[in-house]
C-alpha positions as CSV (number, residue, x, y, z in Angstrom):
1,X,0.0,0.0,0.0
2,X,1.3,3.3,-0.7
3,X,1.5,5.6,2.1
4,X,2.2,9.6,2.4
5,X,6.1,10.3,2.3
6,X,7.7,10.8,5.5
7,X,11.1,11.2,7.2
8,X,12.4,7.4,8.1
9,X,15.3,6.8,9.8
10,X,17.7,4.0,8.8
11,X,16.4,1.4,10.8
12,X,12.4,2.2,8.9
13,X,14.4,1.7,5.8
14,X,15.1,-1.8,6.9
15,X,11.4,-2.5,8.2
16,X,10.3,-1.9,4.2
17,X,12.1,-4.8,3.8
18,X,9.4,-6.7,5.9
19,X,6.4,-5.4,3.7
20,X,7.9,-6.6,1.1
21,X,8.2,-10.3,2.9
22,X,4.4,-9.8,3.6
23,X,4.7,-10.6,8.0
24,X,1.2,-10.0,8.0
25,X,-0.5,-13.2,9.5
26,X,-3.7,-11.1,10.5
27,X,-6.8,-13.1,9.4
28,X,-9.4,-10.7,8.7
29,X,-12.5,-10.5,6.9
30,X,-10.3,-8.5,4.4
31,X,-6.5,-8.8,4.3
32,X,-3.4,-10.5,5.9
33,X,-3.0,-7.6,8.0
34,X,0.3,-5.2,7.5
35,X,3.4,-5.4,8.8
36,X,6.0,-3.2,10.6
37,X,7.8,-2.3,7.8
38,X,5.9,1.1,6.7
39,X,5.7,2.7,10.6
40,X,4.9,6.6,10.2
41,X,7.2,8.4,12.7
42,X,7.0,12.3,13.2
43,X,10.6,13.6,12.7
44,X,10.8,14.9,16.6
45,X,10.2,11.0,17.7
46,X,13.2,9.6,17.2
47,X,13.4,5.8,18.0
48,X,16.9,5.0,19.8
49,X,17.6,1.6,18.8
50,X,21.1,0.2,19.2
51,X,23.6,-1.2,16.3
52,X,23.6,-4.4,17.3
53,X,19.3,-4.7,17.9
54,X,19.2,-3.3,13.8
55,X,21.6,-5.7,12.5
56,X,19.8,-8.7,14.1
57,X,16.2,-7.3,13.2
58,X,17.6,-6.8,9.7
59,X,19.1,-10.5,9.9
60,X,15.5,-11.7,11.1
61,X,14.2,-9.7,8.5
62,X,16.3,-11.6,5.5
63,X,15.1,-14.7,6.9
64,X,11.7,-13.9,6.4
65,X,12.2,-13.0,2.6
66,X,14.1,-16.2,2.2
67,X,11.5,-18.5,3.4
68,X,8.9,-16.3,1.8
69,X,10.4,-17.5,-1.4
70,X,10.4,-20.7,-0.1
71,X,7.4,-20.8,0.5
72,X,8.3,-22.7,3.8
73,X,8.1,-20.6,6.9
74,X,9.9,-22.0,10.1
75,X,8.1,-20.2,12.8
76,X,10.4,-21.2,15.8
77,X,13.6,-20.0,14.0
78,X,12.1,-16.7,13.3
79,X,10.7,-16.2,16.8
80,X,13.9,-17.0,17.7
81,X,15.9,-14.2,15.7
82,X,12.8,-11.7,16.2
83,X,13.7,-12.0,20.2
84,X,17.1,-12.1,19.8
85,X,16.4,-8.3,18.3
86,X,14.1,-7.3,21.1
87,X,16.6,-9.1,23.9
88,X,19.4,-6.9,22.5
89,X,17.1,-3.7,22.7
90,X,13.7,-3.9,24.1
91,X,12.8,-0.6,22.8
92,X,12.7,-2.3,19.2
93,X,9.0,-2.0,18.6
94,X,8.7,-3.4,15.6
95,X,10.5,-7.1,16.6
96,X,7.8,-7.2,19.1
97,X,4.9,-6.6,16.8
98,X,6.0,-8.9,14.4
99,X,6.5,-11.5,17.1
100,X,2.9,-10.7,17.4
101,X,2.4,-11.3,13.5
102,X,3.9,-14.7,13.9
103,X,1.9,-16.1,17.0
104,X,-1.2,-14.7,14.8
105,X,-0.1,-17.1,11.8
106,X,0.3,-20.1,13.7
107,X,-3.3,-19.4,15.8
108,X,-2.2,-17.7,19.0
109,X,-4.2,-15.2,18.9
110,X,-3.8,-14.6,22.8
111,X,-0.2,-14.1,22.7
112,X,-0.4,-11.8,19.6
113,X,-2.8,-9.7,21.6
114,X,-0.3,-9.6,24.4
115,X,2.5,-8.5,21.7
116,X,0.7,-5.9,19.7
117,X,-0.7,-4.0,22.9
118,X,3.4,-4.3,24.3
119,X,4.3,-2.8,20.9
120,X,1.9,0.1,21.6
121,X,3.3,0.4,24.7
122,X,6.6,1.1,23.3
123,X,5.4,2.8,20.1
124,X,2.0,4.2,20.4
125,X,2.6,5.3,16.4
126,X,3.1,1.9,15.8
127,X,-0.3,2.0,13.9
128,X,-0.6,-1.3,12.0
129,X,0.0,-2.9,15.5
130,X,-3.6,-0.7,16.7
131,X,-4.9,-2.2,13.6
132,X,-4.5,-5.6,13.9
133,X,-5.9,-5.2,17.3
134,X,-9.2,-4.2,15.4
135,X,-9.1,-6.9,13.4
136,X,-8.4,-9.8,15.8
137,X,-12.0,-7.9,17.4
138,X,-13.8,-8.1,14.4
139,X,-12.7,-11.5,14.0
140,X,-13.8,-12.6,17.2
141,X,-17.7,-10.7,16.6
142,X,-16.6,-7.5,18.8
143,X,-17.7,-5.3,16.1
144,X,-18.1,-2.2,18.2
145,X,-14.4,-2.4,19.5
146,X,-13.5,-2.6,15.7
147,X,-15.1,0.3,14.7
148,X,-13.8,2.2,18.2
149,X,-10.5,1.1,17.1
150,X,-10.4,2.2,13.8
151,X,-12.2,5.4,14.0
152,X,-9.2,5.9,16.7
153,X,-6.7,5.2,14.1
154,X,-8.8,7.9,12.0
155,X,-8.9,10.8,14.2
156,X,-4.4,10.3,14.5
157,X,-3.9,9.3,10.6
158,X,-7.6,11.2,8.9
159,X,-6.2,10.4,5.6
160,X,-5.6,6.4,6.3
161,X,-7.1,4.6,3.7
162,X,-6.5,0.8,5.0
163,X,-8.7,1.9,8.0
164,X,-11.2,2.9,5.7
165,X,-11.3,-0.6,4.2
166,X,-11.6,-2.3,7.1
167,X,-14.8,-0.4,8.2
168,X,-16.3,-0.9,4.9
169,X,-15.4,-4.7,5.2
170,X,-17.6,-4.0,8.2
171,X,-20.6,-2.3,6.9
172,X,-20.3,-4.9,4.1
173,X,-20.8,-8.0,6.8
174,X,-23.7,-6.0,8.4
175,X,-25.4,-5.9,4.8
176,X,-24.9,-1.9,4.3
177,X,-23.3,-2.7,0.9
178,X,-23.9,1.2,-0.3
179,X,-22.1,2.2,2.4
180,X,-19.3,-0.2,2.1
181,X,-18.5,0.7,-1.2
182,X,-18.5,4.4,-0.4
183,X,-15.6,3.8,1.9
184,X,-13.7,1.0,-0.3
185,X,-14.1,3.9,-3.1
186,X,-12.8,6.5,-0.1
187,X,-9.8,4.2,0.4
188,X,-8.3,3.7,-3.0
189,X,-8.8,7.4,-3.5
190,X,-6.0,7.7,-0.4
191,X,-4.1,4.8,-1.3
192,X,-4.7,4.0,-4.7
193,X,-2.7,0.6,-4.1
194,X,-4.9,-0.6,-1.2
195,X,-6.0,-4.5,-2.1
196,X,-8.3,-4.3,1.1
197,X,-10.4,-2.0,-0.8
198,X,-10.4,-4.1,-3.7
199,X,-11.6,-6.9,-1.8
200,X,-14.6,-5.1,-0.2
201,X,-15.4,-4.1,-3.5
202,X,-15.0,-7.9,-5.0
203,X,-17.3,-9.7,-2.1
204,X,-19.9,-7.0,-2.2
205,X,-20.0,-7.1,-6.1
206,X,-20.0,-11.0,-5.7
207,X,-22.6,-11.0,-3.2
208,X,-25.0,-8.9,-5.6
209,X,-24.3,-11.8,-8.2
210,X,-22.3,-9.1,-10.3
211,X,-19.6,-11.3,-11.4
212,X,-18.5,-9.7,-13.7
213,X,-18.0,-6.7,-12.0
214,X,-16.3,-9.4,-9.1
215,X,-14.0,-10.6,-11.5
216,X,-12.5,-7.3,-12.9
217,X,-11.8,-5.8,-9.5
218,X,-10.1,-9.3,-8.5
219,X,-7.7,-9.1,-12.0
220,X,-7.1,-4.9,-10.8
221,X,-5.9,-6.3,-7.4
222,X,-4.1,-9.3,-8.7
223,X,-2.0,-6.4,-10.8
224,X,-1.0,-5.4,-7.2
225,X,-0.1,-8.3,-5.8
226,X,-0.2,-11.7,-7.8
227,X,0.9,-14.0,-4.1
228,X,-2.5,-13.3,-2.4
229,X,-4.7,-16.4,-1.9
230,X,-8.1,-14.2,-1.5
231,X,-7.7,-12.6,-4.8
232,X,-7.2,-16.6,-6.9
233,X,-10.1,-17.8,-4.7
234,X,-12.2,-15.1,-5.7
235,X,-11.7,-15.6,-9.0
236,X,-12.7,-19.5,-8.5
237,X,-15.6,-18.8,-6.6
238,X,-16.8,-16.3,-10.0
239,X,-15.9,-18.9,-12.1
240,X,-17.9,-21.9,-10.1
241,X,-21.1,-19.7,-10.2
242,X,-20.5,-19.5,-14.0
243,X,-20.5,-23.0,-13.9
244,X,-16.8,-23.5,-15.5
245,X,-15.9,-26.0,-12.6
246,X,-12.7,-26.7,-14.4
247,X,-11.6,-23.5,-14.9
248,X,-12.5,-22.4,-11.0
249,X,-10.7,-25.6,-9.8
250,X,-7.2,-24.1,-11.3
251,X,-8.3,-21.0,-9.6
252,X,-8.8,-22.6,-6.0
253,X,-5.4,-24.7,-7.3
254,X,-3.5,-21.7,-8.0
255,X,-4.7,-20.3,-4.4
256,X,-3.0,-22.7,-2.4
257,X,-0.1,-22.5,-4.5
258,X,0.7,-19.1,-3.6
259,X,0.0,-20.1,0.1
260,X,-0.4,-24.0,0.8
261,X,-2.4,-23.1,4.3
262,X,-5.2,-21.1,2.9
263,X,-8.3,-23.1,4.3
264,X,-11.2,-21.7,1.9
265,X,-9.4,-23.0,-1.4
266,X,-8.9,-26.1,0.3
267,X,-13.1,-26.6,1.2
268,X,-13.7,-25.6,-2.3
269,X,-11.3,-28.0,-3.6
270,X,-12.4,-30.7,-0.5
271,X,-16.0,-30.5,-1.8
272,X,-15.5,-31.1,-5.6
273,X,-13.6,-33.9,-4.9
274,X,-16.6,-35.2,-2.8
275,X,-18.8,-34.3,-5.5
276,X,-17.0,-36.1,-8.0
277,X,-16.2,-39.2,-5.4
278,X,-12.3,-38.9,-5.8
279,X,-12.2,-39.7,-1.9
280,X,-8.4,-39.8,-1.4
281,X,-8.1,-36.3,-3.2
282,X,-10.7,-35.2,-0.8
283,X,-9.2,-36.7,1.8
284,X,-6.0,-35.1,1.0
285,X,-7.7,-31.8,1.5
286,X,-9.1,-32.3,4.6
287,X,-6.7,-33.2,6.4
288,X,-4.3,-29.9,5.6
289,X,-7.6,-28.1,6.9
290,X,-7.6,-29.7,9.8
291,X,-3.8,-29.6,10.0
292,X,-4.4,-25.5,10.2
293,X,-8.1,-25.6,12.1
294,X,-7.8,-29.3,14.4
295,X,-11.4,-27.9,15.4
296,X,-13.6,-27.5,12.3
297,X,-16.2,-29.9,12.6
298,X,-17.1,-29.5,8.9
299,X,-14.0,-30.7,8.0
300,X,-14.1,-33.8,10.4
301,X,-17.5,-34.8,8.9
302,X,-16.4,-34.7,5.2
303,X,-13.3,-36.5,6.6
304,X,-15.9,-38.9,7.4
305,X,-17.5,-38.9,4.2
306,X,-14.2,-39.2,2.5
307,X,-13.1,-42.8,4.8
308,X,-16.5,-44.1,3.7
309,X,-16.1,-44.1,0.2
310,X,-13.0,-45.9,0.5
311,X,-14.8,-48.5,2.8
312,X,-12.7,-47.2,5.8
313,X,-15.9,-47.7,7.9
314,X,-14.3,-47.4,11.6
315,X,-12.5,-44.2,10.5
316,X,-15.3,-43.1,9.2
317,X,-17.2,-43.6,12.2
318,X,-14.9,-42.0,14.8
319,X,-14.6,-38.8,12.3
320,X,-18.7,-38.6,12.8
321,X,-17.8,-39.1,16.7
322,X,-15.3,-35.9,16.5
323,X,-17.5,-33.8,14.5
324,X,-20.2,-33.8,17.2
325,X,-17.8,-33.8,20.0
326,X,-17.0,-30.0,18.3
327,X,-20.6,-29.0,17.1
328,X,-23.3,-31.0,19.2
329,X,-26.2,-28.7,16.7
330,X,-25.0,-30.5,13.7
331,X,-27.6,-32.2,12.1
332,X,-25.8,-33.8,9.1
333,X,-23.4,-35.5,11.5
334,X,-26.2,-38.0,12.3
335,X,-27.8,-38.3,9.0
336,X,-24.4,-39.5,8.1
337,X,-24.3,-41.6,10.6
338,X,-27.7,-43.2,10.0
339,X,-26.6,-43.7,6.7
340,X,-23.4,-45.9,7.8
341,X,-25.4,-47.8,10.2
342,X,-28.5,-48.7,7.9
343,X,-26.6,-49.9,4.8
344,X,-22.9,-50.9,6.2
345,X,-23.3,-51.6,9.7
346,X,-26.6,-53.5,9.4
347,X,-28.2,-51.4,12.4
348,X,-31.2,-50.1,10.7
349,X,-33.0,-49.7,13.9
350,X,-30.3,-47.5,15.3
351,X,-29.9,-45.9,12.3
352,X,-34.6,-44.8,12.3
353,X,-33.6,-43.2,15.5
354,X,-30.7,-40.2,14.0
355,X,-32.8,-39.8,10.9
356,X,-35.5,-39.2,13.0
357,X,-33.1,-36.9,14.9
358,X,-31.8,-35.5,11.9
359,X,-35.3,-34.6,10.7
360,X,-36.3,-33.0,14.0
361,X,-33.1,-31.4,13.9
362,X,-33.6,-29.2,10.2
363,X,-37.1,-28.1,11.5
364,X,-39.3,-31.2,11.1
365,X,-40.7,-32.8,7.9
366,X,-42.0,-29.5,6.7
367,X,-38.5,-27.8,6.6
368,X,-36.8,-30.6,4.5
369,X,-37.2,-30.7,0.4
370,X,-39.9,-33.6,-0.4
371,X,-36.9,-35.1,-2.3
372,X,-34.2,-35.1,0.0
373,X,-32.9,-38.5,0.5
374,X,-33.6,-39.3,3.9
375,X,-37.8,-40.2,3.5
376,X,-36.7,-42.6,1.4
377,X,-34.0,-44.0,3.5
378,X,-36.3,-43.9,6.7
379,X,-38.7,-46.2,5.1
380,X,-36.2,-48.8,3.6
381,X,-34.6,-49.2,7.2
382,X,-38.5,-49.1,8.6
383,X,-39.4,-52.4,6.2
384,X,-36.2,-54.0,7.0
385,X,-37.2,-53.6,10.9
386,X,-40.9,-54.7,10.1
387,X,-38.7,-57.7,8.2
388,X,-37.0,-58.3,11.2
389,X,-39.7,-58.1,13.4
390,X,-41.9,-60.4,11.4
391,X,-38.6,-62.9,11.0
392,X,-38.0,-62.9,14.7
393,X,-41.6,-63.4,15.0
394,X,-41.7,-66.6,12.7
395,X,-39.0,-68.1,14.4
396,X,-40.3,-67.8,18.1
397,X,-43.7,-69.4,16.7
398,X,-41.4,-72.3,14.8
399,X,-39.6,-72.8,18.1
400,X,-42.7,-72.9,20.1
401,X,-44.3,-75.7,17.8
402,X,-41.1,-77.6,17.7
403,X,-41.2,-77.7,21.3
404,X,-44.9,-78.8,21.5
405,X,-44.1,-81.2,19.0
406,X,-41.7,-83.1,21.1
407,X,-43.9,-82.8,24.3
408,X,-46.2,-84.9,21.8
409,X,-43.4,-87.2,21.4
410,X,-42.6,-87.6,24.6
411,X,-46.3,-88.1,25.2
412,X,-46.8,-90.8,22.9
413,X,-43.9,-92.8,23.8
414,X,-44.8,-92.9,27.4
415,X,-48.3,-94.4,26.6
416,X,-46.6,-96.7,24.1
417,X,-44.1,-97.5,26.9
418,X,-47.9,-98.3,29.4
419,X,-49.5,-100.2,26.7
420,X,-46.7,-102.6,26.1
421,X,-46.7,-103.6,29.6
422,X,-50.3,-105.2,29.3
423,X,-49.3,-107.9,26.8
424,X,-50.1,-111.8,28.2
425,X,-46.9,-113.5,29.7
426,X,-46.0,-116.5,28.0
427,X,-47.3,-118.8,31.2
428,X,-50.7,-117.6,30.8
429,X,-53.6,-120.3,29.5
430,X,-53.5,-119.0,25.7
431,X,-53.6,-121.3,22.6
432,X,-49.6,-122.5,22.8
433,X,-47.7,-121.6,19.5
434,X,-47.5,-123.9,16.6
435,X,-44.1,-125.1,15.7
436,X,-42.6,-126.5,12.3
437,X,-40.3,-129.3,12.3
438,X,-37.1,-128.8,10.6
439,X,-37.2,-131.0,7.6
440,X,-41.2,-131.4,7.4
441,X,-44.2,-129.9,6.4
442,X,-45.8,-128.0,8.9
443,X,-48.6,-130.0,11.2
444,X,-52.4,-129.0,10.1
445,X,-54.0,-126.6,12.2
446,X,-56.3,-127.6,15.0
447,X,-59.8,-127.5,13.2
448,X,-62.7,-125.9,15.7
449,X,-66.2,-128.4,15.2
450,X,-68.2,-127.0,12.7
451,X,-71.6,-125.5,14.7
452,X,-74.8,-127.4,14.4
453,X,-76.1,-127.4,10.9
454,X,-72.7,-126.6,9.3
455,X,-70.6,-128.4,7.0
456,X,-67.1,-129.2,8.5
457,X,-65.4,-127.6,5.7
458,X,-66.0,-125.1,3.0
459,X,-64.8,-125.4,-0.6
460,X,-61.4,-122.9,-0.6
461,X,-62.2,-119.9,-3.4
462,X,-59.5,-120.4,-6.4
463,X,-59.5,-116.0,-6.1
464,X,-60.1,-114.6,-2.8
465,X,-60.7,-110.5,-2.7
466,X,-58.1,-109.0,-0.7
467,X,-59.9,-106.9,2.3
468,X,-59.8,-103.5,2.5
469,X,-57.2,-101.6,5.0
470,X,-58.4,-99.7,7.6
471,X,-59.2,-96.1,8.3
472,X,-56.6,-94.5,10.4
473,X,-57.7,-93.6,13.8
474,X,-57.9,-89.9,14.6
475,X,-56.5,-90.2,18.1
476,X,-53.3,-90.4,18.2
477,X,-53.2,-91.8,21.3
């Protein structure tokens, strides 16, 4: 950003240097913050800084353009060489801001706090350290201490025009877009180089579905500076709404290129994949998000998704597990869940109970699309209970006739058991059994006397009919 010429002394010259290496780290709604580089001293301030505190800030300094162009950044080593500055002079303002910078980039936002308001302390000019304050309140939903913070920076510096863009980033979050593109407009017209401004002008234009207009502000910035992440997503998120998916995935590509910890590329570039069911490229993505946010429960659930498609079931499972640990409100974790349970983990009743609570969850029946997925899913795993049901049924019923059949048995071989102990014992006064010699013909049967009026014997019948069997008894007893 350009800024009004002033009187620097040799160790400001230095701090340009820093700028240049873009030790920013604030994550605002707008920018990467500033650095130390451009402070605005007034000539009768002069900062006392010894020899050897300059030559170590410069030496921290080159560090921090060579891993820039690295595109590596070894946060310990530069904390290191940042405090060895600030141990060899404390009154070296700027080290301690940009150890503030560097806590802010690796998520500690506490200690940056803590390091800007020192800075302050030491340098109450030190303006980009009283606007990073503002942002890390916006950032955490304080809007009023923003705005209280930048209309402060206002009343010192009237003609500041990043502090201009950061309230119109503000009034463009509350929905006053007219208002937030007076300011943006009021910005470049102070620093015609500001990409803050740019990018309230780019999310308010892409908010009102003016892509166009989007995309040329985003290709102005990019003329500014081609390394910042916001500027290539932008242009991806135009391009998806055009419906060029290809063309907005180099975009989202091309982001994380320029800075591989940028999480919005990576859920762009997370979510195709989904959508497309290349699950390790998703995967991939997800876990660099949660490598910079361990927290986001979004991106544990589609790490979820992810495992699932590759059949990972159990890692898929304890993602859905983390997800709600982190956000207990959110509903897609159990519909997710259901899913896994009804048609992997063959737990469909389970699985009626979270789409039930999914359902409850969006707003009732009413709230949901007639087509989304889960009506029909709650009444496939509803039959296959009923199925269940009626199976389990069947089988008790089975197992109870089985069991009455064998009571039967038992029955019936008991009274078989009584009736074969009624037979006649072999000394009772019966007719004695007939026997047949061994080499003879057997003896003729005893004849009974024919009855009064009878013949003795009757002529035998050449064909005698066979008699009829018997109809089986009912009782089976």
């Amino acid at each position: 950003m350009n800024r009004p010429p002033m009187m620097r002394s040799l160790l400001l010259a230095s701090l340009a240097a820093l700028f240049a290496a873009g030790c920013t780290g604030t994550k605002a709604a707008s920018d990467t913050g500033t650095t130390a580089g451009k402070t605005n001293v007034k000539p009768n301030e002069p900062v006392p800084i010894s020899n050897r505190a300059k030559l170590l800030f410069e030496d921290a300094l080159g560090a921090m353009e060579a891993q820039k162009k690295a595109n590596a950044f070894d946060y310990p080593s530069l904390e290191r060489k940042f405090k060895a500055a600030l141990d060899a002079d404390p009154n070296v303002a700027e080290a301690e801001y940009n150890l503030g910078v560097l806590a802010e980039r690796q998520g500690n936002t506490q200690e940056a706090v803590s390091r800007y308001q020192a800075a302050l302390k030491k340098k109450p000019t030190l303006r980009q350290a009283s606007e990073n304050l503002a942002v890390i309140a916006q950032n955490a939903g304080d809007v009023s201490g923003a705005v209280s913070l930048y209309q402060g920076i206002l009343k010192i510096y009237p003609d500041d025009g990043n502090a201009r863009a950061r309230l119109a980033e503000i009034y463009r979050q509350t929905g006053d877009q007219e208002k937030a593109m007076e300011l943006a407009r009021a910005a470049l017209m102070r620093e015609p180089q500001s990409v803050t401004a740019y990018k309230v002008m780019m999310r308010s234009y892409l908010e009102r579905k003016q892509l166009a207009m989007a995309k040329l502000v985003a290709l102005r910035a990019m003329k500014i500076d081609q390394n910042d992440p916001e500027l290539h997503h932008t242009i991806g998120l135009v391009l998806l709404q055009e419906d060029k998916k290809d063309a907005a995935r180099l975009s989202f590509k091309r982001a994380i290129e320029v800075r591989a910890d940028y999480v919005p590329s990576r859920v762009q570039l997370a979510q195709m994949e989904l959508d497309s069911e290349d699950y390790p490229g998703a995967e991939e993505h997800l876990r660099r998000i949660l490598q910079a946010d361990s927290k986001n429960a979004a991106a544990h659930l589609n790490l979820g998704i992810a495992y699932k498609g590759q059949g990972q079931l159990d890692k898929a499972m304890q993602e859905y597990d983390e997800a709600e640990k982190l956000d207990p409100n959110m509903a897609a974790v159990h519909f997710n869940r259901a899913v896994l349970l009804h048609r992997h983990k063959g737990a469909p009743e389970r699985a009626i109970e979270l789409y039930r609570k999914y359902i409850a969850m969006s707003g009732g029946e009413v709230a949901l699309n007639a087509e989304h997925p889960i009506f029909g899913l709650l009444r496939e795993a509803e039959t296959i209970v009923q199925a269940q049901r009626e199976a389990l049924a069947a089988e008790e019923q089975q197992k109870q006739l089985e069991a009455l059949q064998k009571q039967q048995q038992e029955a019936m071989k008991a009274e078989e058991a009584r009736q074969g102990g009624d037979v006649t014992p072999a000394s009772g006064s019966g007719t004695p059994a007939q026997t047949t010699p061994a080499g003879g013909t057997p003896p003729p049967a005893a004849t009974t006397p024919p009855a009064d009026g009878q013949p003795a014997t009757a002529p035998a019948q050449k064909n005698p009919a066979k008699a009829e069997p018997a109809e089986p008894s009912d009782d089976i007893f």
